[in-house]
N, C-alpha and C positions, 0 to 999 in steps of 0.2 A: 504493500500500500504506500510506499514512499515513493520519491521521486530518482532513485539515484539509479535504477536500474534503465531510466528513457534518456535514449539516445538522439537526442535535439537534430533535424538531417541539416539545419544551417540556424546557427545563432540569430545572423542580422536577421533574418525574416521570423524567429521566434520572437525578437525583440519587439520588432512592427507591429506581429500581432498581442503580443499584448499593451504595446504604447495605442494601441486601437481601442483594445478594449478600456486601460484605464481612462483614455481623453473620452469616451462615449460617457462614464462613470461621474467623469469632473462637471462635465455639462448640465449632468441633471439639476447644480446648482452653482451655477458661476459664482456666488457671494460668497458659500462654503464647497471649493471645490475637492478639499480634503476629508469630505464626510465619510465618502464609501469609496473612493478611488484607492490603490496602493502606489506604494513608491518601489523603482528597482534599484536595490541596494549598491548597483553597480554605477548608477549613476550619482550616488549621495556619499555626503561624509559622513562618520560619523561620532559629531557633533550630536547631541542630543539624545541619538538612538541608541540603543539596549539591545540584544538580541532573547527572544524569551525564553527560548534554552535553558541561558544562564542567568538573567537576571531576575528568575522566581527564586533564584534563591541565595540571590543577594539582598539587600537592604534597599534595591525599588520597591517592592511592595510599602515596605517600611514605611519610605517617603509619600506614598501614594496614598496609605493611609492616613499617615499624620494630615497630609494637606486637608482631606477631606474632613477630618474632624474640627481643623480649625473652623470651619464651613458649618458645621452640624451639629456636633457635640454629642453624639451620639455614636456608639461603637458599631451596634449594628447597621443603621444607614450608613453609616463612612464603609466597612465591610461591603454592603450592596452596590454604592456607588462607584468602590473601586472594580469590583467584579461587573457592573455594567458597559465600565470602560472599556476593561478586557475583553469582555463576551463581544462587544461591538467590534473592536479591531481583530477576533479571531471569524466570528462568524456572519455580524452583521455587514459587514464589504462585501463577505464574498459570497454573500447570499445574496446581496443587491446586483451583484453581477450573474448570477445563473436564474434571478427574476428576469432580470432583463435583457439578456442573449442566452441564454445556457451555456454559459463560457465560468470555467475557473478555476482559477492557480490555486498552487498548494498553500494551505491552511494551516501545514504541521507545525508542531515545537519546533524543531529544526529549521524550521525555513523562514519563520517568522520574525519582525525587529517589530518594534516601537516607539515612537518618536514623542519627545515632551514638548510642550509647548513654555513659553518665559513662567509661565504661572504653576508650572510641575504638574501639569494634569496631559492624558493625554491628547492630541491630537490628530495623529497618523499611524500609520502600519506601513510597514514594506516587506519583499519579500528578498529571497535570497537569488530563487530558481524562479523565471520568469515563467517558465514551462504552460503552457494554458491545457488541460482539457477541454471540451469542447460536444456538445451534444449533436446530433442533426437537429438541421433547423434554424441551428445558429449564425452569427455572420462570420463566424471566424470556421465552420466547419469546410475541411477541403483544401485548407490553406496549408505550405509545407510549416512545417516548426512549430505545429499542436498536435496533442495526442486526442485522436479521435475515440470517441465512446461511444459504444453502437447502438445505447440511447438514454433518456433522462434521466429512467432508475437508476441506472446503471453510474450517471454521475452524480447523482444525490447521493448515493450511497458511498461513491468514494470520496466523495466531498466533506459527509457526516462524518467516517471514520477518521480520515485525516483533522478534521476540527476537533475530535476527543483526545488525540494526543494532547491536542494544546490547551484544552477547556480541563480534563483533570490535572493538568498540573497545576491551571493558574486557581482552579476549587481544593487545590490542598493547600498551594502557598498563601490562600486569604484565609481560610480556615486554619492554619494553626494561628494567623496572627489578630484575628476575629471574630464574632458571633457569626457566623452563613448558614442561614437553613438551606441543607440539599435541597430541597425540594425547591425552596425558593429560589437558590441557583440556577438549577434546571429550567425553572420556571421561565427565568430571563432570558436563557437561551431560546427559547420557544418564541416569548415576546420578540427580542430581534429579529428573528426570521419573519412573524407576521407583521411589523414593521417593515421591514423589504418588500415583503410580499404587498404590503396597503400604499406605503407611498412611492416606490421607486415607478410604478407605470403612471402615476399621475404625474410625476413632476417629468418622465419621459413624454408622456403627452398619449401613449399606447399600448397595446398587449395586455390590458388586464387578463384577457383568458388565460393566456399565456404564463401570465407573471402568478397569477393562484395556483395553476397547475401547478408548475416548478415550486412556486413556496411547499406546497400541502406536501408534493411528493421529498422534500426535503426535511420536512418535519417527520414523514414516514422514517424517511431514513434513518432520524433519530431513535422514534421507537423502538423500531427494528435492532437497533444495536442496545436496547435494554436501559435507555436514560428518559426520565419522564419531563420531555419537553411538552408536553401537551398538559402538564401541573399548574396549577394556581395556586400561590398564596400572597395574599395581599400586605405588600408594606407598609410599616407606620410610618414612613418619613421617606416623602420624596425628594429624589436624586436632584444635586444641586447641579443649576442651569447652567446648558453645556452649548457646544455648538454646536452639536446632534439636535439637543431641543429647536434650537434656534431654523435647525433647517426642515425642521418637519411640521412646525409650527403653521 
């Protein structure tokens, strides 16, 4: 299920197609073009960035907590808040991207960074390995330098298992350092998908059939791997205002 076994047939046109896919991503909202788009690590310093690998289990969380309590004062919302940042930059990007092409790069631990913004909260996500899969149907399918999926299941499902590498790590490294109800973790993860699923065809301007399909069968895919995204439990203190809020608003 990683990416180190695909053999890219030419870099520069792997490249293209995903500078495609993230500039379709950035568009959906010029104001905040870093909502759901990724950065290629290849092209960035890094200044500011973290790779999540290694830094669940250094002392960013640490910082990423403290920031948010000074905000809330509360352990378990500053706990939610941080894990809703996370859960966005691992699965809320690249769900807005398989809403809205069936297109999407890898989601893993491994492959993932994270970017701070001046105020220590986060921002962005990049990735390491540009690599896209790619569903029929999509715009990027056919093209050389994606690995084609012989269809949607097929990449919700490699899509969900590669986002668990990275979602149980960053739910153990919030959870030793704060109250997180599983369920309610889980939960969020659910919400960001239907979140992708509700606004990215609106602010594309199309595809809602399209864009529910891909969500629901994405949240299948969570099921299916035995995590209860389809859970509710309702928070007492909502997450302090972000520039996710500000673009969905």
């Amino acid at each position: 299920m990683t990416t180190q076994h695909v053999q890219s047939r030419d870099p520069d046109l792997r490249t293209d197609a995903f500078a495609r896919t993230c500039a379709r991503l950035r568009a959906l909202n010029p104001d905040c073009p870093r909502v759901y788009a990724v950065a290629a690590m290849s092209d960035e310093g890094k200044r500011r960035w973290w790779r999540l690998s290694t830094g669940l289990e250094s002392d960013r969380v640490d910082h990423l907590l403290s920031r948010s309590l000074q905000d809330l004062d509360n352990s378990e919302a500053a706990a939610t808040q941080v894990a809703t940042s996370l859960i966005h930059a691992i699965v809320g990007r690249v769900a807005a991207s398989i809403v809205a092409d069936g297109t999407a790069w890898d989601p893993g631990l491994e492959n993932l960074w994270i970017h701070m913004d001046n105020d220590s909260s986060i921002d962005w996500a990049g990735v390491a390995d540009e690599t896209l899969r790619v569903a029929p149907g999509s715009s990027q399918y056919g093209r050389d330098g994606v690995v084609e999926m012989p269809c949607e299941a097929a990449l919700s499902i490699w899509a969900a298992h590669r986002c668990l590498t990275s979602l149980r790590a960053v739910h153990s490294a919030v959870s030793r350092r704060a109250p997180i109800d599983s369920v309610r973790f889980w939960g969020l993860v659910g919400e960001s998908i239907l979140g992708a699923t509700a606004y990215v065809p609106i602010l594309a301007g199309e595809g809602e059939t399209a864009a529910w399909r891909r969500g629901q069968g994405l949240l299948d895919a969570f099921v299916g791997a035995g995590v209860p995204v389809r859970a509710r439990r309702k928070a007492h203190v909502r997450p302090r205002w972000s520039e996710l809020d500000q673009a969905l608003a």
